[in-house]
C-alpha positions as CSV (number, residue, x, y, z in Angstrom):
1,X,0.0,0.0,0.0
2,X,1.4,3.6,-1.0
3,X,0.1,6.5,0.5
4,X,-0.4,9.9,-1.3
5,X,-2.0,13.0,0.1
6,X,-3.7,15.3,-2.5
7,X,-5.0,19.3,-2.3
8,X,-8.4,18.6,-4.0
9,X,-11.2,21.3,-4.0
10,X,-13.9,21.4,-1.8
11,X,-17.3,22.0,-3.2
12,X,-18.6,22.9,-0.2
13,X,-18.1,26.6,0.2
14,X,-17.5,26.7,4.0
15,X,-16.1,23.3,4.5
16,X,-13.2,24.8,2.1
17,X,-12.5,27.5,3.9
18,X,-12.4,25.7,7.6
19,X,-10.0,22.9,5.7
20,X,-8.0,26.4,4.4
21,X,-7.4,27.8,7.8
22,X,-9.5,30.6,7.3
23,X,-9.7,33.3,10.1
24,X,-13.5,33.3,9.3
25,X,-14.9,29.9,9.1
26,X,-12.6,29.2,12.0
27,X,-14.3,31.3,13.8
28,X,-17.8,29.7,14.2
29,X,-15.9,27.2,16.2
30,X,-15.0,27.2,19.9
31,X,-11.0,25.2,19.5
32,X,-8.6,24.8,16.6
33,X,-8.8,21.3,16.1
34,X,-5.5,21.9,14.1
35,X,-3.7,23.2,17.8
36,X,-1.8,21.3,20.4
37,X,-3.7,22.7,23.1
38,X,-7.2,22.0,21.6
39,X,-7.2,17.9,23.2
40,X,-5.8,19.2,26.5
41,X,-7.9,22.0,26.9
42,X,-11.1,20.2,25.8
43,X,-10.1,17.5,28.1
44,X,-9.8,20.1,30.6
45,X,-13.5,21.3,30.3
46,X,-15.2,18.2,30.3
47,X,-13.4,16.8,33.4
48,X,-14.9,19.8,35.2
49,X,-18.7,17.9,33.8
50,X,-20.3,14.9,35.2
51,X,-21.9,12.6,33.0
52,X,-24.5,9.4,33.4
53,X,-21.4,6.8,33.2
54,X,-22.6,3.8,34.3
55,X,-26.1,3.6,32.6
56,X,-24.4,4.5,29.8
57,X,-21.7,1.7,29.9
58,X,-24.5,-0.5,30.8
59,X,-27.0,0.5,27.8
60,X,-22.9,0.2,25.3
61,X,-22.7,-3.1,27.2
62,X,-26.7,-4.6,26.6
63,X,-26.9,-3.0,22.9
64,X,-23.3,-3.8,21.4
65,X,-24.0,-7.8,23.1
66,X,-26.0,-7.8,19.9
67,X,-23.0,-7.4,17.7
68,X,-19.8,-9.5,17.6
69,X,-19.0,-8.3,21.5
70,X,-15.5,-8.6,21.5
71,X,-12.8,-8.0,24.7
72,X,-11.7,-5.2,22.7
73,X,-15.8,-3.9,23.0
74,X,-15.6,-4.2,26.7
75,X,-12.2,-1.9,27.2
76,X,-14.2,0.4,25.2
77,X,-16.7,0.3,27.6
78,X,-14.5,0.4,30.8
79,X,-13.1,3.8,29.3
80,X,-16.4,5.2,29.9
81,X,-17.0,4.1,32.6
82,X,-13.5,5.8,34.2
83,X,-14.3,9.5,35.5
84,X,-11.6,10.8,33.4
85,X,-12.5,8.5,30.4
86,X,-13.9,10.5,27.0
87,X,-15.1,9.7,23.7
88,X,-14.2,10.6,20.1
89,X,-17.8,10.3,18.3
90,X,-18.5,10.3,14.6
91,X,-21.7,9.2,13.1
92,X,-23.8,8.4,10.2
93,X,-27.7,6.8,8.8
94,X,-28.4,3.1,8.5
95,X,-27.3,2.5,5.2
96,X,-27.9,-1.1,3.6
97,X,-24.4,-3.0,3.8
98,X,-23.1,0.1,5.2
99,X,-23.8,2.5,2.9
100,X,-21.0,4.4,1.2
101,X,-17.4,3.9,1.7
102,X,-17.5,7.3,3.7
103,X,-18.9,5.2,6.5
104,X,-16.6,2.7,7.0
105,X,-13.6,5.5,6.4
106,X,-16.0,7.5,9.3
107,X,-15.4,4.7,11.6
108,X,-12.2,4.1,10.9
109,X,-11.2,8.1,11.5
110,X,-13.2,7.8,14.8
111,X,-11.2,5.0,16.0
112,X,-7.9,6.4,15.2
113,X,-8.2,9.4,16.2
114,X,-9.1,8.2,19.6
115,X,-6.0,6.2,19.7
116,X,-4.4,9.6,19.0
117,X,-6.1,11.2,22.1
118,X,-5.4,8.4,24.1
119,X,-1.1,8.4,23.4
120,X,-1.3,12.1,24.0
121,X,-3.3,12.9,26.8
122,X,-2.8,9.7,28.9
123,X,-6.4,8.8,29.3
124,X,-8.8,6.8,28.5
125,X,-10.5,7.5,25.2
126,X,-13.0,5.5,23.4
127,X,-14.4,5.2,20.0
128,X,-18.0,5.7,19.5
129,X,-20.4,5.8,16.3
130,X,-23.9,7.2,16.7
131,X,-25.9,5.4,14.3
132,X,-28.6,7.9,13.5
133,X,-31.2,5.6,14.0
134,X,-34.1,8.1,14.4
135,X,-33.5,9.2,10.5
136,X,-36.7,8.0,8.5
137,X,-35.7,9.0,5.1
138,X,-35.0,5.7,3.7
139,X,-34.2,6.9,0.6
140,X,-31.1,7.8,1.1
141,X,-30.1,4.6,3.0
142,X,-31.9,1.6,1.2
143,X,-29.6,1.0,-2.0
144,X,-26.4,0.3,-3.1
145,X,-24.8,1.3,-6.1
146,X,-22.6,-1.0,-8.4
147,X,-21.0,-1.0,-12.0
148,X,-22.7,-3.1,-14.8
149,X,-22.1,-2.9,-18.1
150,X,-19.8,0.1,-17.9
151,X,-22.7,2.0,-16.3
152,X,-23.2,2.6,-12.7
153,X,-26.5,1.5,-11.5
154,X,-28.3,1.8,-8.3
155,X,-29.8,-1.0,-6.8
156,X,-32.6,-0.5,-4.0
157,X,-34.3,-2.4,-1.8
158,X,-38.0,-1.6,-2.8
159,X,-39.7,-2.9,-0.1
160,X,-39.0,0.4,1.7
161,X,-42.2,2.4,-0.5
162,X,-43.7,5.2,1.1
163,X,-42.8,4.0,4.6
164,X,-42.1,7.0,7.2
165,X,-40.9,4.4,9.7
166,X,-37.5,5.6,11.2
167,X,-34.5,3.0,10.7
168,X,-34.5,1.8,14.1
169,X,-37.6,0.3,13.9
170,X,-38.3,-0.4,9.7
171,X,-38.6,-4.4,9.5
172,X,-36.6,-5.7,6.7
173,X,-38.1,-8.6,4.0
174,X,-35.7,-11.3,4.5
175,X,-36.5,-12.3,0.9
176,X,-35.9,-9.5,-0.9
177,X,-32.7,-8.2,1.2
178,X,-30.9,-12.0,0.4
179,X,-31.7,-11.2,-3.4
180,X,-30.4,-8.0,-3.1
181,X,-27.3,-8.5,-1.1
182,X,-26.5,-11.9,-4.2
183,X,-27.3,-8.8,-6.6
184,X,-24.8,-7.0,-5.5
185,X,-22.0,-9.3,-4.5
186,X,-22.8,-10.9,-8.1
187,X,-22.0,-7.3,-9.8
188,X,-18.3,-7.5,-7.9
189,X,-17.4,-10.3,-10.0
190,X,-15.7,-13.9,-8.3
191,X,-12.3,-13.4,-6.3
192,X,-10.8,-15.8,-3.5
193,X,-12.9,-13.6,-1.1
194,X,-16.5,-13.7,-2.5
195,X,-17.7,-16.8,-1.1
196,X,-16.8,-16.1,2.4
197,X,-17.8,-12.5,1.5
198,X,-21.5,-13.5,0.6
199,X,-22.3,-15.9,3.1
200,X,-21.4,-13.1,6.5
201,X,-23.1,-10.7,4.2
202,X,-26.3,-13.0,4.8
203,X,-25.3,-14.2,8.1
204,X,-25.6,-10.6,9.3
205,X,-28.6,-9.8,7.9
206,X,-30.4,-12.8,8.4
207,X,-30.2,-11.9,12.2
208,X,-31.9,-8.6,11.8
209,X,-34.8,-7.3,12.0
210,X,-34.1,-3.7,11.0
211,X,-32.0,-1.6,9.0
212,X,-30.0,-0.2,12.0
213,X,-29.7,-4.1,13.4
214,X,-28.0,-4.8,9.6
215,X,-25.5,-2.1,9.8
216,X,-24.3,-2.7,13.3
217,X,-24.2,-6.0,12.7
218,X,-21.9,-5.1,9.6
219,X,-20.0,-2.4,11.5
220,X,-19.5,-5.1,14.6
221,X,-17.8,-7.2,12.4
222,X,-15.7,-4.9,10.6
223,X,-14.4,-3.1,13.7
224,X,-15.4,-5.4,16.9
225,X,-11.6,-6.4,17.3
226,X,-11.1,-2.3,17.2
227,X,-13.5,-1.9,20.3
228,X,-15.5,1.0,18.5
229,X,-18.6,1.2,20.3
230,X,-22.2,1.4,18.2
231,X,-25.0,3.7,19.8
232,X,-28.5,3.9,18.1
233,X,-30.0,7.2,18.7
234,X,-33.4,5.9,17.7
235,X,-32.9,2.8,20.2
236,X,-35.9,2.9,23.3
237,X,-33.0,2.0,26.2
238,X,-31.2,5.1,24.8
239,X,-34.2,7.3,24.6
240,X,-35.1,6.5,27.8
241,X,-32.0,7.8,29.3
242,X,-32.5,11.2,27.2
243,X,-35.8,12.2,28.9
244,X,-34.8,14.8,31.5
245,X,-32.6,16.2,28.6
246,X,-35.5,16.5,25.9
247,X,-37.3,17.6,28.7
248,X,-34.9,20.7,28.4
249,X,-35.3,21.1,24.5
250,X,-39.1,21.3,24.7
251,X,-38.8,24.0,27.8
252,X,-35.9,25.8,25.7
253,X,-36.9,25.2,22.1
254,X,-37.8,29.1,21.3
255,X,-34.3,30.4,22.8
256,X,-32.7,26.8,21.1
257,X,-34.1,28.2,17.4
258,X,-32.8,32.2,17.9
259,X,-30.0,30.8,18.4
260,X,-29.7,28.3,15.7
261,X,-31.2,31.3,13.2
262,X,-28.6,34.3,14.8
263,X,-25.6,31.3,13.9
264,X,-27.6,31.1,10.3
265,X,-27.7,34.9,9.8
266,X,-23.9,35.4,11.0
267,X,-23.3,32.9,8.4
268,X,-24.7,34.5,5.7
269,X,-23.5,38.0,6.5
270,X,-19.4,36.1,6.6
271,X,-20.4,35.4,2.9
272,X,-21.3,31.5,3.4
273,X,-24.1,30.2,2.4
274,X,-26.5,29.0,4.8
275,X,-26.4,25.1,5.4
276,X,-29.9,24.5,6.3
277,X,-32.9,25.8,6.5
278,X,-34.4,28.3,8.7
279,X,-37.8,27.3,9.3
280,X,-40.3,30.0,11.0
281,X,-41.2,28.5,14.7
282,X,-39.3,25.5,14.5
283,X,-38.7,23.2,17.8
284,X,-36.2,20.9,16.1
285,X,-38.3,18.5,17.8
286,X,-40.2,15.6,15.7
287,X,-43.4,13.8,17.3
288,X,-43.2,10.0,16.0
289,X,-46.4,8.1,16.5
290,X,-47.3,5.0,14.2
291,X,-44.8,5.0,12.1
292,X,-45.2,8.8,11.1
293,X,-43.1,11.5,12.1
294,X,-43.9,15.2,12.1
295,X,-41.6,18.1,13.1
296,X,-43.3,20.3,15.4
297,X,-43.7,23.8,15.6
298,X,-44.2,26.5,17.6
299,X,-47.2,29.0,16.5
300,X,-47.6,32.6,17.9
301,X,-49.9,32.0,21.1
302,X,-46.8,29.9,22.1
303,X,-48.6,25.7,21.4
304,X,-46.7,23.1,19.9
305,X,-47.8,22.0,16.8
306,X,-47.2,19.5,13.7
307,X,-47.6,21.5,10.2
308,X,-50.8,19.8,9.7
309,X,-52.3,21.1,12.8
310,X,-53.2,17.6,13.8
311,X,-51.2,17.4,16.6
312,X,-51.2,20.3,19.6
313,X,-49.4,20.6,22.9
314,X,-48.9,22.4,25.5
315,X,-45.2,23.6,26.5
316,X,-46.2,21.8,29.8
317,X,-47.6,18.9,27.9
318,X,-45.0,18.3,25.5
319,X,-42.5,18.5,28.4
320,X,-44.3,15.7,30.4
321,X,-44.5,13.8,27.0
322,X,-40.3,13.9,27.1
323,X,-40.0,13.0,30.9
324,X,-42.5,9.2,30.4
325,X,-42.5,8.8,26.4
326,X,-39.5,10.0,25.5
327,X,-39.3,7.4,22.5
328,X,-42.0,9.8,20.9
329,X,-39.9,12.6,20.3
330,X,-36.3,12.7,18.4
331,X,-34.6,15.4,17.0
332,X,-33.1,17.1,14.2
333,X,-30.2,18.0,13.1
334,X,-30.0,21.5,15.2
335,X,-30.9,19.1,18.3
336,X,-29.0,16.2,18.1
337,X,-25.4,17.8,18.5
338,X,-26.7,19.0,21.9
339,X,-28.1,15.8,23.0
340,X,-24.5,14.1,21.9
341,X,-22.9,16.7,23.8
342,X,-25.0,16.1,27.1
343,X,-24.8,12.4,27.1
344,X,-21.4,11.9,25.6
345,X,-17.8,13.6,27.2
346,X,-17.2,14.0,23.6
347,X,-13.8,14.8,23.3
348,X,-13.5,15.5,19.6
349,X,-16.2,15.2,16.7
350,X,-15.6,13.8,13.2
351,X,-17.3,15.3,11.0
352,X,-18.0,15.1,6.9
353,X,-17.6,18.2,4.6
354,X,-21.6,18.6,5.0
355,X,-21.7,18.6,9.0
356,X,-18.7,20.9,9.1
357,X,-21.0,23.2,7.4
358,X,-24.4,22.8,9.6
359,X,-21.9,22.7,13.0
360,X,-20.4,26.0,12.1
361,X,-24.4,27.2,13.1
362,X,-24.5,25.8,16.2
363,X,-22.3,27.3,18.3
364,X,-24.6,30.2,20.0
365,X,-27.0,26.9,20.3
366,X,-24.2,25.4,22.5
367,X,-23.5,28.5,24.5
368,X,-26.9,29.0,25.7
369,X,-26.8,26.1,28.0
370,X,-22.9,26.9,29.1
371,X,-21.2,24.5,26.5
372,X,-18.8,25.0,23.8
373,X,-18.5,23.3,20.6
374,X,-16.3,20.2,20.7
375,X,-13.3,20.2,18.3
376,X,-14.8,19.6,14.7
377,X,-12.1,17.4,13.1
378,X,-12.7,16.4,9.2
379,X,-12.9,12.5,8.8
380,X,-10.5,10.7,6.5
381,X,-11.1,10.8,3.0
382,X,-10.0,7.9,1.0
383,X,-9.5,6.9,-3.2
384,X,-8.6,3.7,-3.5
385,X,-6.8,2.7,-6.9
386,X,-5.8,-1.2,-7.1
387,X,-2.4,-2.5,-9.8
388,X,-4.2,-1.9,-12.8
389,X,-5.8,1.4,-12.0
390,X,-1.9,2.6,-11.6
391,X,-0.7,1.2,-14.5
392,X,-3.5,2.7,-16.9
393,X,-2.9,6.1,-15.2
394,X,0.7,5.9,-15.7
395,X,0.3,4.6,-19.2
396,X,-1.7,7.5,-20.0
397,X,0.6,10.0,-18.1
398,X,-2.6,11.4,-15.7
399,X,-2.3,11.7,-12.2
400,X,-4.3,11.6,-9.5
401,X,-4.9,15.5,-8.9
402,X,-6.1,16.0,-12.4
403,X,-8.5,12.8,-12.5
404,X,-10.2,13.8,-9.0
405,X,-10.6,17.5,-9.6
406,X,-11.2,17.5,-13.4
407,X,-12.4,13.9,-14.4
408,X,-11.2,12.6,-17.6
409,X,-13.6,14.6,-20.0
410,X,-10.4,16.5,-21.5
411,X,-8.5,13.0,-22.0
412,X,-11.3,11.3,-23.9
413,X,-11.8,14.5,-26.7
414,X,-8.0,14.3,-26.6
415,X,-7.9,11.0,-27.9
416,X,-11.1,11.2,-30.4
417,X,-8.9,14.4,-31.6
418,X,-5.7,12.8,-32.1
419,X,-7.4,10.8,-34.9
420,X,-8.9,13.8,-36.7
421,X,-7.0,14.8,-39.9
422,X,-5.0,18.2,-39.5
423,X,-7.6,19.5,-41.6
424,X,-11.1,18.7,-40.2
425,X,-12.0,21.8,-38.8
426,X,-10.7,24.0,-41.5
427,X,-12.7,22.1,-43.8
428,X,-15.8,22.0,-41.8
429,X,-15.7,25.6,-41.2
430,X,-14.5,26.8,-44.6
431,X,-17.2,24.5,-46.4
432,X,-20.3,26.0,-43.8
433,X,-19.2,29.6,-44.3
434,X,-19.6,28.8,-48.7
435,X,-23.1,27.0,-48.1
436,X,-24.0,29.6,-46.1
437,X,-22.7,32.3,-48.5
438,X,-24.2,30.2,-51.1
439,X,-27.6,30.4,-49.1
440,X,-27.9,33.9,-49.0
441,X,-27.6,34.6,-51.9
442,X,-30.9,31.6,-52.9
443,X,-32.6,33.7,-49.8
444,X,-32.7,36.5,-51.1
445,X,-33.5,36.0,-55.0
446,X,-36.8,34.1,-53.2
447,X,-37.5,37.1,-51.1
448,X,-37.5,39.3,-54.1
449,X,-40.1,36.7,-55.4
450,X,-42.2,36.6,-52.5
451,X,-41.8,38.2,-49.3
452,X,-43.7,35.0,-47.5
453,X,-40.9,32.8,-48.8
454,X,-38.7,34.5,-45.7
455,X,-39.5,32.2,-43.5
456,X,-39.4,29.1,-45.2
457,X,-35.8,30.2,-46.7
458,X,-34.5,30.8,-43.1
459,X,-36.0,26.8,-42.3
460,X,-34.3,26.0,-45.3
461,X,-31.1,27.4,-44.1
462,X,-31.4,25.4,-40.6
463,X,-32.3,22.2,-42.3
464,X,-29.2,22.4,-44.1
465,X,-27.3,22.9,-40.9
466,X,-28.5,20.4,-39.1
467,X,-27.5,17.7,-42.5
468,X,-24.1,18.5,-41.7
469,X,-24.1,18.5,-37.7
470,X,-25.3,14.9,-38.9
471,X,-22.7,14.3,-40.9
472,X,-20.0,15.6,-38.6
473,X,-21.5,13.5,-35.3
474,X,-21.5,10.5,-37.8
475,X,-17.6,11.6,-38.6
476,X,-16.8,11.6,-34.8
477,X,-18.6,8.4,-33.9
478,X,-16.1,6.3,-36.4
479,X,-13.5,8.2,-34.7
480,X,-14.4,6.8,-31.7
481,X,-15.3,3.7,-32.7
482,X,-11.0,3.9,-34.1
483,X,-9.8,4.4,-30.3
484,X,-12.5,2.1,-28.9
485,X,-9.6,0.8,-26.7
486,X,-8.1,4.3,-25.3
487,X,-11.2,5.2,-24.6
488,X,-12.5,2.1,-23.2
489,X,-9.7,2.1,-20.6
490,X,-10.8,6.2,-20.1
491,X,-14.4,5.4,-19.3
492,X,-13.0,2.2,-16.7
493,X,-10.7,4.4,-15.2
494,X,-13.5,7.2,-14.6
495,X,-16.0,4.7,-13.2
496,X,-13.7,3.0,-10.8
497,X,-11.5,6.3,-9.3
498,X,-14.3,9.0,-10.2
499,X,-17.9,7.6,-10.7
500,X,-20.3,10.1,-12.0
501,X,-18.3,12.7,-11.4
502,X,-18.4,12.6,-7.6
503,X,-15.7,10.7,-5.2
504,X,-15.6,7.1,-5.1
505,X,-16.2,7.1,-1.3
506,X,-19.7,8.9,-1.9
507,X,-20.8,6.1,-3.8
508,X,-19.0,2.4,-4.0
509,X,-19.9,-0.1,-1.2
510,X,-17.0,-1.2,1.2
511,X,-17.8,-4.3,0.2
512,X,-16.7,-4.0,-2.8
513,X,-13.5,-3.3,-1.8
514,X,-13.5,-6.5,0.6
515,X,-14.7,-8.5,-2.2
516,X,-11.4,-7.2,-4.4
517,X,-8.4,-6.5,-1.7
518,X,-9.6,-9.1,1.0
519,X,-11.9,-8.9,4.7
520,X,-8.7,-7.1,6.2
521,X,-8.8,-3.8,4.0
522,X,-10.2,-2.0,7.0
523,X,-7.1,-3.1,8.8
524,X,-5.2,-2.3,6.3
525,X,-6.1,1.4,6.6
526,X,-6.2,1.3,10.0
527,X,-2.7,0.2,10.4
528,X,-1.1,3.2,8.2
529,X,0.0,6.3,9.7
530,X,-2.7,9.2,8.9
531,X,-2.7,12.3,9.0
532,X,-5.7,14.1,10.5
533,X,-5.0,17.2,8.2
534,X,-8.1,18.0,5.6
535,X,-6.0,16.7,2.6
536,X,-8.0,13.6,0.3
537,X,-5.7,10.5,0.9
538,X,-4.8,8.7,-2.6
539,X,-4.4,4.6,-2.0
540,X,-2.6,2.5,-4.2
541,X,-3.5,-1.5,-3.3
542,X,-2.1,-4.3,-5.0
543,X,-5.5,-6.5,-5.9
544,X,-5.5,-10.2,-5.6
């Protein structure tokens, strides 16, 4: 494995910025999570907190029995227990098999950057991952994407419909997940590893009944001998110990959303765009009763509300809702932060490029109740490019800067071109300009006939045109058809290291990458030295 770090630009405006050091975005953030005080410091502050230690090291210890339970686990679980222990926390949805790469490289950032705390501060410091079990947009987590026939398609599970069930609780068809997960694996093609690969895969799911019981089971046996603890923010045991807490979000919920909109506004007037809504009278509270969830709102005589007006509490109401039911309420993504940071002694936060953004609002949200922000450090972000990947890039003489910030759209009308005689678009243009000269002069000896023959001249004219766009696309596509081969390995290239134009990591299934480089790429990664330092990490792997 060869390591190489690459500058790469960040679409996201304020993300880029924070990643650049700048004096602005850094701003919206209580520590540098690029200084050598920030650990200390933070560590510092949350030893002068108290948290509920052992019910949570009891609910780490009853919900991660579940999933491949490991010695490892239960160190993990001692270091929260300790009054000086701490967590680093990172987080993501449910996703089928995972999800996107960017989870399991959001896992593995989590866990070694609390290794990192641990050698330098001398303390206990665990890895946890919040499984955002409460999320009910399914959409977004009940596919996988794969490559067939030079194409990337999306495969979904369909069984999902219009359900507004959160993940937590969604029950999976058996059925149609096993045909989906042979769909998939299928798509990688055979290797030494797909057997073994395709019967865990349905192991796992097999013993679950939800989407968040398939991706911890996934994620407990991709990182149980790394002791990274799983959390499900939609799970009832968890709620449960959250109630005198939401209790506190439906009492504060007006000053909770100036807040939030003041952090929006400064946003806006630094030049950033805002990312995320500010919605008039929201609680950043949703209401979830048979398997519907509403966000709730707060209308001027001060009631609690859902959009459609059919629900309606008091402040007192909703508040003694959150103390006995608390598994009726969750929150958004204004609330959730602030729930992490109650329950958790988060030490450091890794973040994606999109919650760098949406953090950067919250800080007056934090500072109402005394808190500050934790350190907001960028996960790991990975390309991986196997033997043959590195020998068509070098062949071609492209590296990896220009594929991932320009795509190989330039390479491909470079090769079409280099089989175009000197002379095509002299010729091309020389022989438009005569037909066109040619044209005129038809035009008008038909105007001077008729003055109604205008129109039909001018159609005349664009009919022509269009004959020899025809002819020249028909031109282009034997072209093409001549470097079938360059081009071929131009499209391949694209697909694997860039699909659609977006980062691998955003799209490929880590499973696909077990299938090809073996069930110990995640320890692969894991045993490199990485930096924690905003800049994309380029992987070259030898495949099997």
């Amino acid at each position: 494995m060869k390591i190489q770090e690459l500058n790469i630009p960040e679409k996201q405006h304020f993300t880029a910025a924070y990643l650049a050091d700048d004096p602005i975005a850094t701003s919206f953030f209580d520590y540098d999570y690029k200084s050598r005080d920030t650990l200390k410091n933070r560590m510092d502050e949350l030893h002068a907190l108290t948290y509920p230690r052992e019910p949570l090291a009891s609910y780490f210890e009853r919900f991660n029995k579940r999933f491949f339970y490991t010695e490892h686990t239960a160190r993990s679980i001692e270091k929260i227990k300790h009054p000086k222990g701490l967590a680093v926390v990172g987080g993501q949805q449910a996703g089928f098999m995972t999800g996107p790469l960017l989870a399991l490289y959001k896992a593995i950032s989590v866990i070694l950057y609390a290794k990192k705390a641990e050698d330098e501060l001398g303390i206990p410091v665990a890895p946890v991952f919040w499984i955002a079990g409460e999320d009910h947009d399914l959409d977004e987590i009940n596919h996988v994407f794969v490559r067939e026939g030079g194409v990337l398609k999306k495969k979904p599970l369909k069984q999902t419909g219009l359900s507004q069930s959160p993940a937590s609780h969604f029950k999976l068809n058996h059925q149609e997940v096993d045909a989906l997960i042979d769909s998939v694996i299928r798509s990688f093609g055979e290797t030494p590893y797909t057997k073994d690969l395709l019967l865990s895969l349905k192991h796992d799911a097999n013993k679950s009944r939800t989407f968040v019981e398939f991706f911890a089971h996934c994620m407990g046996r991709l990182f149980g001998e790394e002791g990274l603890l799983l959390l499900d923010s939609g799970d009832h045991d968890f709620k449960k110990m959250q109630s005198s807490f939401t209790a506190v979000l439906t009492e504060e919920n007006e000053r909770i959303h100036e807040a939030f909109a003041s952090g929006i506004h400064e946003l806006e007037c630094s030049g950033f765009p805002a990312p995320i809504d500010v919605q008039d009278g929201s609680t950043h509270l949703f209401y979830y009763d048979k398997d519907k969830r509403s966000l709730l709102y707060r209308d001027k005589e001060g009631m609690i509300k859902s959009k459609d007006g059919e629900l309606s509490f008091s402040v007192e109401k909703l508040k003694e809702l959150a103390e006995h039911e608390p598994e009726k309420l969750s929150n958004n993504v204004v609330t959730r932060p602030l729930m992490q940071e109650w329950m958790l002694p988060v030490l450091s936060f890794i973040a994606g490029p999109g919650e760098i953004a949406y953090w950067a609002a919250l800080k007056n949200v934090f500072h109402i109740f005394g808190r500050k922000l934790p350190p907001v450090v960028p996960r790991l972000s990975f390309t991986i490019a196997g033997q043959k990947e590195m020998d068509d890039l070098t062949g071609l003489g492209i590296t990896p800067e220009s594929l991932i910030a320009s795509g190989l759209s330039k390479e491909r009308a470079k090769v079409v071109s280099s089989q175009k005689p000197d002379y095509y678009e002299d010729v091309l243009q020389a022989a438009t300009a005569q037909i066109l000269e040619g044209h005129e002069a038809i035009r008008k000896m038909a105007v001077s006939i008729n003055p109604d023959l205008e129109h039909v001249s001018l159609y005349n004219q664009e009919r022509i045109l269009r004959e020899i766009a025809y002819l020249q696309r028909k031109m282009e596509h034997r072209l093409r058809k001549k470097v079938k081969s360059p081009l071929s390995i131009l499209q391949n290239l694209e697909l694997q290291l860039k699909p659609d134009g977006v980062l691998q990591e955003r799209v490929f299934s880590p499973y696909e990458m077990i299938n090809r480089y073996g069930p110990d790429f995640p320890r692969k990664l894991l045993s490199e030295t990485l930096e924690f330092n905003g800049k994309h990490k380029w992987i070259w792997m030898h495949s099997t």
